[in-house]
C-alpha positions, 0 to 999 in steps of 0.5 A, a space after each residue: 452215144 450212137 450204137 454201131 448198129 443204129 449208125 449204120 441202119 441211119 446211113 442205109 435208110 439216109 442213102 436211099 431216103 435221099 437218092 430214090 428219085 435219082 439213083 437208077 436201079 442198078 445203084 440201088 441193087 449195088 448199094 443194097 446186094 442180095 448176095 455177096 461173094 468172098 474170097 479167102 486169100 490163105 497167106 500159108 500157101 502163097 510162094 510168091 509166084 505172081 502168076 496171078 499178077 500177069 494173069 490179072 494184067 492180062 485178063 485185064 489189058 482192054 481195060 486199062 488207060 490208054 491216054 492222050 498226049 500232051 496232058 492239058 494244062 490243069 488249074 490250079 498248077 497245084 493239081 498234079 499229073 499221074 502218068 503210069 503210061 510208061 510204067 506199066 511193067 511195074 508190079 512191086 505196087 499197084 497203078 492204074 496198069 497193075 491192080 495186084 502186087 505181092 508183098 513180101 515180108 519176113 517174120 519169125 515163126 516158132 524161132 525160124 525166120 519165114 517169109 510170107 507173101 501177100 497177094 494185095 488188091 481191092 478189099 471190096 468192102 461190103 459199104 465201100 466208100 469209094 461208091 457210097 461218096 463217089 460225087 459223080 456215081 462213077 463208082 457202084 457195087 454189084 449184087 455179088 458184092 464187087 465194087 468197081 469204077 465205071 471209067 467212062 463216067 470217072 472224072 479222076 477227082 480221086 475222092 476214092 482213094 481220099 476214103 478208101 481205107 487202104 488208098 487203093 485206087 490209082 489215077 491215070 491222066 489223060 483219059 475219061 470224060 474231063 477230057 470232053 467236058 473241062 480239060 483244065 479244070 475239071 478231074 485230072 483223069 480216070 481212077 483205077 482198081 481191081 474190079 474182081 473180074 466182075 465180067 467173068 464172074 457175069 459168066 460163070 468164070 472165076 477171077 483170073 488171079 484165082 484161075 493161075 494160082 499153081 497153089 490154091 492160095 484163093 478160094 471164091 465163095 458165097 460170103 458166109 460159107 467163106 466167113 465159116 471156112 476161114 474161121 474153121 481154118 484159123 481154129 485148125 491152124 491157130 491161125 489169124 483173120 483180117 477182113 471179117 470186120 475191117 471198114 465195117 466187113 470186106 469181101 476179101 478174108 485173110 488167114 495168116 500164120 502170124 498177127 497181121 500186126 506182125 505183118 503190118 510192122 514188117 511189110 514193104 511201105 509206101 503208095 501203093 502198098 496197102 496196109 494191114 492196119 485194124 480199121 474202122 467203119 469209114 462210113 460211120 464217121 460223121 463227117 462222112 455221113 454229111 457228105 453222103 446226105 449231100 452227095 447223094 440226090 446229085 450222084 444219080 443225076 450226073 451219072 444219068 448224063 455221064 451215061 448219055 452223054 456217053 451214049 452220045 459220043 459213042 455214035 457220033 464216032 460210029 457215024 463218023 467212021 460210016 462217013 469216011 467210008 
């Protein structure tokens, strides 16, 4: 049988063996970071507040879909529309137009029914399959261990919510390049998710979520100093961990006062609403590595003409808007 270790050193030397010649550099330093941030997310402190919820959806409103109406008509019929454009105020889950939601749940602690609330987003896993099976090299990781979905290349296919572990990213219709390239055919839309404010970050600035929060509930860190912490924090608490090791390691730590199989039984369910569930690698499983060793020559190929294509489109509509001038 193949050891964890040997089946992840295959995948990374499978990765870059196959898409070298294609993948810019960029995708090669996001698929390989040098140095990774973490978060720990301390549920003990958590009032359930939502400032970083509004602080999230405001910080990041130039980011969010603006779609074009009506939808085309989409082949086959099977392919359904995903429209949150007239639900953007929803935060009991997470869309394309809110990518942080609290979950409540209640729990007994030392005999004394407690509620604990649970800031959810994009876990950032250190091998994150949205990126490593994006077909269309849509999705990347930077050197600070922050995945993210580019939304001018995204064709909506939502393959990453397919491997995602906890079907994080959400669709909006109408909007991205399939719009251009085959209305009808191709995609469906963009895909949607908490990107860890990766420009701030770029700056020098934390997160916004982690900038509102009135109680200190998220601390950002390099991921080792983050790993340590949270372990010194359980052992002082009797606390416990999730994250750690969940899809092969995340950069989003938890610490809870109850097992996360306490939580899991009781937390609000349903799209949108992730789960705290103990998961596997996703990128070890076979079928997964096939597809990378296919996927990987062309990913680096479409997302170069995405880019000029892009590139393309964006002055052509600045040479337009000079003519009507």
């Amino acid at each position: 049988m193949t050891s964890k270790i040997s089946r992840k050193n295959f995948l990374k030397k499978s990765f870059f063996g196959a898409s070298a010649l294609s993948v810019s550099p960029l995708a090669l330093s996001a698929a390989f970071p040098k140095k990774e941030l973490a978060t720990l997310i301390n549920l003990n402190k958590c009032i359930g507040c939502e400032a970083c919820v509004y602080a999230c959806q405001e910080s990041n409103e130039h980011k969010f879909p603006k779609p074009k109406k009506p939808f085309p008509q989409m082949y086959p019929k099977r392919v359904k529309v995903a429209d949150w454009s007239d639900k953007t105020k929803i935060t009991n889950r997470l869309t394309p137009y809110n990518w942080l939601t609290i979950q409540t749940v209640s729990v007994q602690i030392k005999g004394e029914e407690k509620e604990i609330n649970i800031p959810r987003r994009c876990m950032h896993c250190q091998d994150p399959p949205c990126v490593i099976l994006c077909p269309w090299g849509a999705a990347r990781k930077n050197d600070k261990g922050i995945s993210r979905i580019d939304s001018e290349l995204c064709l909506g296919g939502a393959k990453c919510k397919a491997v995602c572990p906890w079907e994080i990213p959400e669709r909006q219709t109408g909007v991205g390049l399939y719009l251009d390239l085959l209305p009808s055919l191709a995609g469906n839309g963009v895909m949607y998710k908490c990107d860890r404010c990766y420009d701030k970050i770029e700056k020098g600035e934390r997160p916004a979520c982690i900038e509102a929060c009135p109680q200190g509930v998220q601390e950002i860190g390099p991921r080792e100093e983050i790993i340590k912490k949270a372990h010194a924090l359980a052992k002082e608490t009797k606390g416990y961990l999730y994250g750690e090791t969940e899809n092969g390691g995340t950069n989003t730590i938890y610490l809870s006062p109850v097992p996360f199989s306490e939580l899991e039984k009781n937390r609000p369910k349903g799209k949108g609403r992730p789960h705290f569930k103990q998961t596997k690698n996703a990128l070890e499983q076979g079928d997964n590595l096939a597809k990378i060793m296919f996927i990987a020559p062309f990913a680096g190929i479409v997302a170069a003409f995405g880019r000029f294509y892009g590139f393309f489109k964006k002055n052509s509509l600045i040479q337009e808007n000079q003519n009507e001038k």
